[in-house]
Structures are given as C-alpha cells and as structure tokens.
N, C-alpha and C positions, 0 to 999 in steps of 0.2 A: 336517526340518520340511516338511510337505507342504503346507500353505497358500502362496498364492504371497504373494512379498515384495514389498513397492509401497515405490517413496523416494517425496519431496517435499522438493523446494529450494525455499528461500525468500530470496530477495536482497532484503533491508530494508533500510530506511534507516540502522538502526543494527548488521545484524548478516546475516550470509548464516548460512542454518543446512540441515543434513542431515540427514532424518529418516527411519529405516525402520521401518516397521508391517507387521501381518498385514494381512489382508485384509478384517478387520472393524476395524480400526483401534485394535487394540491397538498402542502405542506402544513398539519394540523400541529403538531405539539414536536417541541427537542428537547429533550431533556440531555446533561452529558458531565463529564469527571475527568478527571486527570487518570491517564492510564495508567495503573496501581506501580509501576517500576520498584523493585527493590537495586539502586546502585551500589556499586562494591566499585573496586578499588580500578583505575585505567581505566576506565571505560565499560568496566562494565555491567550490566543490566538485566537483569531479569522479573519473571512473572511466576508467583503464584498462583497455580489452577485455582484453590478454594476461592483468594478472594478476586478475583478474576471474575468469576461466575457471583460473585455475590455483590460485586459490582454491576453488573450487568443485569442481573434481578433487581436490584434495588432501583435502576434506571427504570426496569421496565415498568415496576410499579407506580415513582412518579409523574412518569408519562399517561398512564392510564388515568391516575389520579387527575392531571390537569386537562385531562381530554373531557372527563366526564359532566361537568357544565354543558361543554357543547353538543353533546347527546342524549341529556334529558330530555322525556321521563325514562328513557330507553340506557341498558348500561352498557358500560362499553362491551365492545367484543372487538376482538382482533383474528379476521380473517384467515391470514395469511402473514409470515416472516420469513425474511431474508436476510443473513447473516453475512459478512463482507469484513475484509480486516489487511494489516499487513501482511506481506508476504514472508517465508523463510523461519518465521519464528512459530515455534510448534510443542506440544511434548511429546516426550517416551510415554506411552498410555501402557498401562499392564492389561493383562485380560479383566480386571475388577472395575475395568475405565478410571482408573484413580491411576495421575499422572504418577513417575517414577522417580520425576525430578521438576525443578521449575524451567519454566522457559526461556533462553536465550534470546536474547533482542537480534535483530537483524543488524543491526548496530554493534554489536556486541563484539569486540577484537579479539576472542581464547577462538583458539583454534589453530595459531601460528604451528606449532612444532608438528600436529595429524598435516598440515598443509604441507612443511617438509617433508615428511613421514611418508606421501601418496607413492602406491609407487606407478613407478615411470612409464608405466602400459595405460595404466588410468590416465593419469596427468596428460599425455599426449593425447587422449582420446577426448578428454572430457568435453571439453566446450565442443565440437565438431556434434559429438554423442549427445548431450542437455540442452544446448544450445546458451549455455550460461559462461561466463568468466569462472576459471576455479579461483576459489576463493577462501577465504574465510567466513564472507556473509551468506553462502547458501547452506542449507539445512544440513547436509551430510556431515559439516565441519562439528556445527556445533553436534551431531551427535556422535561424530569420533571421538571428539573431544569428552565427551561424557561417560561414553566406553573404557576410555582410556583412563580419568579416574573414578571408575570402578562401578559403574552401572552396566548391572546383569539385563542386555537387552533380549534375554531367553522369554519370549511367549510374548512379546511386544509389539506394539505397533506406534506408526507416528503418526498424528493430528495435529494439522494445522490450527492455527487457534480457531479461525471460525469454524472449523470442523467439529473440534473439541465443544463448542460452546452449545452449538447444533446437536451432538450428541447429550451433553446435559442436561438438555431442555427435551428431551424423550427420541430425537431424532435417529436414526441409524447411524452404524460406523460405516463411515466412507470418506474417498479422499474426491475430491472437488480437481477438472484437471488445469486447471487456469493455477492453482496455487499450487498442486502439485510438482506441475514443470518446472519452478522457483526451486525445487529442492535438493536435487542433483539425484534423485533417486531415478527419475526416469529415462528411456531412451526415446528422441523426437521422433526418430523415424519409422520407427513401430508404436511407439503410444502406449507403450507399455514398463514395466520397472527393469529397469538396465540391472540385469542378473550379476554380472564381474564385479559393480560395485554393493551389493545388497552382499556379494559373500566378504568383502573388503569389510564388513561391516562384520561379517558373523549374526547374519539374519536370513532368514526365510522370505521369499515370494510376498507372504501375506503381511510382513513389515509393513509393506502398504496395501493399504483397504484396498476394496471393488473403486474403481475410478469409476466416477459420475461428470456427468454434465449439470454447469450449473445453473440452475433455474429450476432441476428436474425434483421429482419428490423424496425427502430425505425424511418424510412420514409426520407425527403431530407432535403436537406440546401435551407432554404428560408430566405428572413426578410429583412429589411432596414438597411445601413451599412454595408454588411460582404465584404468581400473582392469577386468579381465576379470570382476569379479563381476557389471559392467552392461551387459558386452556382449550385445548381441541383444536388451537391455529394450527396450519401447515407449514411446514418447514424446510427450508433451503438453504443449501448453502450456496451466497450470489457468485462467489468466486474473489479476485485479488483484487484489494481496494482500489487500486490505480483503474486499473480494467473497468469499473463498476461506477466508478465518477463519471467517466468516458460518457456510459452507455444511459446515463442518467436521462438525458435530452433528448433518445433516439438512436439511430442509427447511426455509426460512428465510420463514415467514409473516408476511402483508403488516401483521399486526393487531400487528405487537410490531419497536419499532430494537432495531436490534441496535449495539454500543457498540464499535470497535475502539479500543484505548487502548494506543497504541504512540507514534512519533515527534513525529506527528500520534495525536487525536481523534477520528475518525470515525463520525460517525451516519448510519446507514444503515435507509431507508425504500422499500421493495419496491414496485414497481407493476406491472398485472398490463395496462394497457395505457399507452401513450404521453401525456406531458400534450402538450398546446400550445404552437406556438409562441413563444406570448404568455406563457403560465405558466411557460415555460423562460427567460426573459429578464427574468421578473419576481424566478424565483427566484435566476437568476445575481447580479443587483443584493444578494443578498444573501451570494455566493461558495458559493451551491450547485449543486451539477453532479446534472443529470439525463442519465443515461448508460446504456448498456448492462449488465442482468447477466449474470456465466457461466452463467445460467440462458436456454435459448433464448427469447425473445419474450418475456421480463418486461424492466422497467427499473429503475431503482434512482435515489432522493434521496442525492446524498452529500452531506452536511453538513460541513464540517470545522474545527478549532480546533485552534492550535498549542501547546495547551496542554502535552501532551508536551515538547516542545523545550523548554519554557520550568520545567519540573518540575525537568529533566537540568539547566541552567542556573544554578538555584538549588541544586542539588549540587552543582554545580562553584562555585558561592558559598561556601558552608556548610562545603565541604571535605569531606562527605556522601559516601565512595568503598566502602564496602563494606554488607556488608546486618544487622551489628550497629545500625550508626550508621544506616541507613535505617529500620529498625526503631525507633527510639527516637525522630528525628523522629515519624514515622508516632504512636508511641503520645503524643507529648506536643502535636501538632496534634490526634489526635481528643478530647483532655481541653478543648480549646478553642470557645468558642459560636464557628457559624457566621462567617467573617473575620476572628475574633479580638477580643480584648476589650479594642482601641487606641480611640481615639474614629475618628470618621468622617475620611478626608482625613490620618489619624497617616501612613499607608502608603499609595500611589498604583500602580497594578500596570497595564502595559500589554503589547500584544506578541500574546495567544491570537489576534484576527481573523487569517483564512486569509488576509490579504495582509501580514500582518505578520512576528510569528517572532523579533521581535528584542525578548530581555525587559528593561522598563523600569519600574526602580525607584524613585520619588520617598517618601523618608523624612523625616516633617515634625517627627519626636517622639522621643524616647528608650521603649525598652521592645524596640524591633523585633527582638526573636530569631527566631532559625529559625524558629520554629514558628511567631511570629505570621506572619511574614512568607509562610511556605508556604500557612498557613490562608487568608491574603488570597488566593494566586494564586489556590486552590482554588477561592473565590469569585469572583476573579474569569471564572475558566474560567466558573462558573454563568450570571455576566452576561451571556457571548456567549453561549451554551447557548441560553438562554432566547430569544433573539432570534432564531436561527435556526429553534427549533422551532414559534415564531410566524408566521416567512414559510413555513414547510412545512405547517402548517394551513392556510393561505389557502388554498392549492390542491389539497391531498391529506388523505382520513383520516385521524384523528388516530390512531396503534397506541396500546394502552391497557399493554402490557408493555414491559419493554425486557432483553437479557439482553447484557451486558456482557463483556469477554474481552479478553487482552492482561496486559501485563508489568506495567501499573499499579495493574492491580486487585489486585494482590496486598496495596496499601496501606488501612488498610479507612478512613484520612481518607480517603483519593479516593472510595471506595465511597460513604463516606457522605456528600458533598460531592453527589455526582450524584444520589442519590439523592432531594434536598432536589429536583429539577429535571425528571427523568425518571418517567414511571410504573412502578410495581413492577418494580423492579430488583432482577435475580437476575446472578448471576456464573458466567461458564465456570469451572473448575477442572480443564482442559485443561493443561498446561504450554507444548505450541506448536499454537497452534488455525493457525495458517497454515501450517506446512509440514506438518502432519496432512494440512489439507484438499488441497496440494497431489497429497499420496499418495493419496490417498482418489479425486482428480478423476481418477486412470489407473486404477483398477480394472475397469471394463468391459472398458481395452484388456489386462488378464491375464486375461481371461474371468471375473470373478467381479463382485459388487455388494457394497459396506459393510452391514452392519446398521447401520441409524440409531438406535444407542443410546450413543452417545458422552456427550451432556451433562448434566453435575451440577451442580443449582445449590443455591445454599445461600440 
C-alpha cells in the first residue's frame, strides 16, 4: 500500500477505540474495548494510567494485526497518529511521568465540598475568566479535591488523558489548548494559565505544560513494548473528542451545530472571534462552555445534555442489551406522537441538565412501557435542548443547519426527536467520526492532507 497509514485513538467515555485510515480517510481497520473504569461508590469513576496505556497498546497491536492481509507482501507501517479523547478527565503526572493518582471521570460528582470551599474572588470571576460553568466536572475540581486528600502536588503537572497517552507512546509533555480550556486552569483572554487559581491550587506556572496547537508535532513513537508497526509514527495530540468528530468531514461552518451524540449530547456552535466576558458568564449560567477550537483562533459554544447517559440507563432498565431489542424499541418509540400518548404528568423524566446525569423516573399511571417511557426521555432531552439553544441566541448567530453524528443517531426516534428542535437536521453516516478525525488531525505530520469528502447525509 503506498498511501501513508494514519491511526487515531479515541478514549471515550464509554469506549477507547483504534482506528487506521488512508490518507484520504478511508476507513481501514477498528479495533475498540470498554473504557477500563474502576466504579466506587455514588457515582464515582475512575482510570488507571497503567492499564489505560495497556489498553490502548493492545488496541494498537490488534489493529495492526488485522490491517496486515491488506498490505501484503509489504508490512504495516503507520505514518502518522492522532490522539483525541474526553475532555476534563486528566492526571497529576510527577516529574517520573508516572501518574500520582488515577483519574477522575468527567462524570465523576467528589468535588462538592472544594466547590464550597472556592473562595469568592475566584467563584465570581470564573466563568467570565475560563469561559466554563464552575463546577465540579472541570478539572481543577477534581484536583482540589485530590489535594485535599493528601496529594503532594510539589514538582507536578497535569495531563489530559490524550496528553498523557501521547506522552507514553515517546511524544513530549505538553497541554493541547482545545482540551486545556475544559480545565479551569486557563484564562481565555490571554491564552494563558490564570495564575490566582494555579496559586489556589499551591502550584507553579509549569502545572501546566507549553500549550500547543493541535495537529502540531508532539515528536514520534518510541519506547519498550509498543507494537513495531508504530514505531517511528508522528504524533499529535488531535485535541477534545467533541471538537474532532466535528472536524472529521471538513471544515466545520460557523452557520450549521453540529450534534455529537455519544455519552453526553453535545452542540457545538463555531465562533470566528472571542465573545465577552460578560457573554461567557452569562452563557455559563446556562452550563455552556465557550472554549477553544482545535481550529487555531476560532472558538466554539459547547452546549451539553446528559441525555446519553440517561438513553444507556433506561437500557439497562428495560433489559435493552443487544441491537435486535434496540432496534425494536427504536421502531416501536418512533410509531409513538412526540412524549407519548400517556396524559401529561403519567411519566415525569429528570437527569439531561449538564449538572445532573442521574436518571429520574416518577411514574404517575399504568401504560408506562419502554417505549412510552423512552419517547418521554426523548422529549425530555428536547426540553433542555431548547433552552440552551435560546441562551446561545442571545449572544451568538443563530446556524440555520445542523448535521448530527455519533452512535445515537443510528436510532431514527432520536433522529426524529431532535429534529422536532434543531434546524434541518442531516446525519453522519460515518461509523467513528472521532477516532477518524483523530487520524485525519496527523496527516500533515505524514506529509500528505485528507480530501474533504468524507460526509453523507441523508
């Protein structure tokens, strides 16, 4: 095969996946696993660096493995890698690069009592200064919280996971600023790490790495154990998975959201300069994060609902485990009018708000089957929907398109659920629009560019 081979790793929330493409972004091999999660108790989640990275090796080798038929007598080689994942969830790296603890899911609710705790100079600044909701899902939470019991963060630094995994595979330390901006460490209007909260923290400047852009070169694949198909590849980090699905298909214009419908919800709204600090504090009040794109000097509206989580929840209700019985929901919710056809208040559905996550059922009446029940959440997704596209009007274009992608859309209730909400809604028909786009973000560093003709919508 003479075209050069590009991967892209995607560490999800629900799935790390291995992906190698040509170099026009034809889709060669996927390999993928359940993201290693260790649960504890409420909700909460965490990662192991080791087997994190030994997941992720072991992806890569099968992937190589099943590529190499189709490039005999020649053996694989891989060009070029791009690295891409959730955003928020990271470690305390020591100087040894050996994480100092595991990592916090984005998901993850410890953080409550640092979140009391901020004081009140911070708390009023934050969102206006990050452009984030303060929270407990952005990074700084979870590594108060960590501080707090009893990690010496003296000589450390933090890495986001695709950072982390970019460095394990021989790459340099460095923070990527698409996933950066996710973490409360930075300030937007300088681009730089917001020094009041870095000392809140009891850390130095260098907490966080040299900021990079992402696509740019984070150096090769070197080290003991990796699979020799990737030795010598180049390496990036593509930036924050939402962002990088997006960008999967091309050039992602400011006039159309674009839909990621994975764990999380995400609507994403392009901006081609910076809002206000007023307008970023206005939109946090509504759990919207105005951030960085892996695009240099545009920004991005993330919008988001946990509607996902809450989709998976009610499967794990329903008993819903494989994709006959997913299918059958799916067709017997879209035979049903919009919420279903209980009276008003039969079914009560709470949980999608981005500070929520936790699905909550109140069933007032008899009739509540799957379906009704699913068609409700669907609606209720709509509810929050609507509100959040109403605080992103107040201060931004309204896009008059929207093209949707993710593992959801494959359901065409949910398609036509959104639909009711979003302006002309068209669908990827992409299989993995993120770990594509990941592959896709290292193609410059194999000397070549994608053709942007990747997306079909129906």
């Amino acid at each position: 095969m003479t075209t050069p081979l590009l991967m892209g790793i995607d560490l999800g929330s629900t799935g790390v996946k291995v992906l190698v493409s040509d170099a026009d972004g034809a889709e060669l091999v996927v390999e993928q696993a359940a993201t290693p999660w260790i649960h504890g108790a409420a909700g909460a989640a965490e990662l192991d660096g080791r087997t994190l990275l030994d997941t992720v090796i072991e992806l890569c080798r099968s992937a190589c493995a099943r590529l190499a038929p189709q490039v005999e007598p020649d053996p694989v080689r891989i060009s070029a890698i791009g690295v891409t994942g959730m955003g928020e969830a990271g470690f305390v790296v020591g100087p040894d690069g050996v994480p100092r603890s595991r990592a916090l899911a984005w998901f993850d609710p410890r953080g409550e009592s640092q979140l009391s705790a901020m004081p009140a100079s911070l708390a009023r600044e934050f969102a206006g200064r990050t452009g984030l909701p303060l929270g407990v899902q952005v990074s700084v939470m979870k590594v108060l919280y960590l501080r707090d019991e009893g990690l010496d963060l003296e000589g450390c630094h933090w890495a986001n996971l695709p950072e982390w995994i970019v460095a394990q595979l021989g790459g340099r330390v460095a923070a990527e600023r698409s996933l950066a901006s996710r973490t409360g460490f930075i300030d937007q209007d300088s681009g730089a790490p917001w020094g009041p909260m870095l000392a809140h923290l009891g850390v130095k400047q260098d907490f966080v790495p040299t900021l990079m852009t992402a696509g740019s070169s984070w150096g090769t694949v070197a080290g003991e154990g990796l699979p020799a198909a990737i030795a010598g590849a180049h390496l990036t980090v593509a930036g924050h998975d939402h962002l990088v699905a997006a960008r999967a298909g091309g050039e992602m214009p400011a006039d159309r959201y674009h839909v990621s419908m994975g764990t999380a919800e995400v609507i994403l709204q392009v901006l081609d300069a910076p809002l206000s600090a007023g307008a970023r504090d206005r939109l946090a009040q509504h759990f919207i994060n105005h951030v960085n794109h892996v695009v240099p000097g545009q920004y991005v509206l993330v919008a988001g609902v946990k509607t996902g989580l809450l989709m998976r929840r009610a499967f794990d209700l329903f008993g819903v485990t494989d994709s006959d019985q997913r299918t059958a929901l799916d067709h017997s919710a879209r035979r049903l009018p919009p919420g279903g056809t209980l009276p008003d208040g039969a079914i009560d559905v709470h949980g999608a708000r981005n500070d929520d996550g936790m699905l909550s059922l109140v069933i007032r009446a008899d009739g509540a089957t799957p379906p009704e029940v699913f068609a409700r959440i669907l609606e209720h997704g709509n509810d929050e929907i609507r509100l959040l596209l109403q605080a992103m009007a107040r201060e931004a274009p309204v896009p008059s398109s929207t093209l949707m992608s993710g593992g959801w859309t494959r359901m065409d209730s949910v398609v036509d659920a959104r639909s009711r909400v979003l302006p002309r809604v068209e669908v990827s028909h992409r299989s993995q629009d993120t770990a594509l786009g990941a592959a896709l973000a290292s193609a410059a560093l194999a000397g070549t560019e994608p053709t942007p003709h990747l997306t079909h919508h129906q």
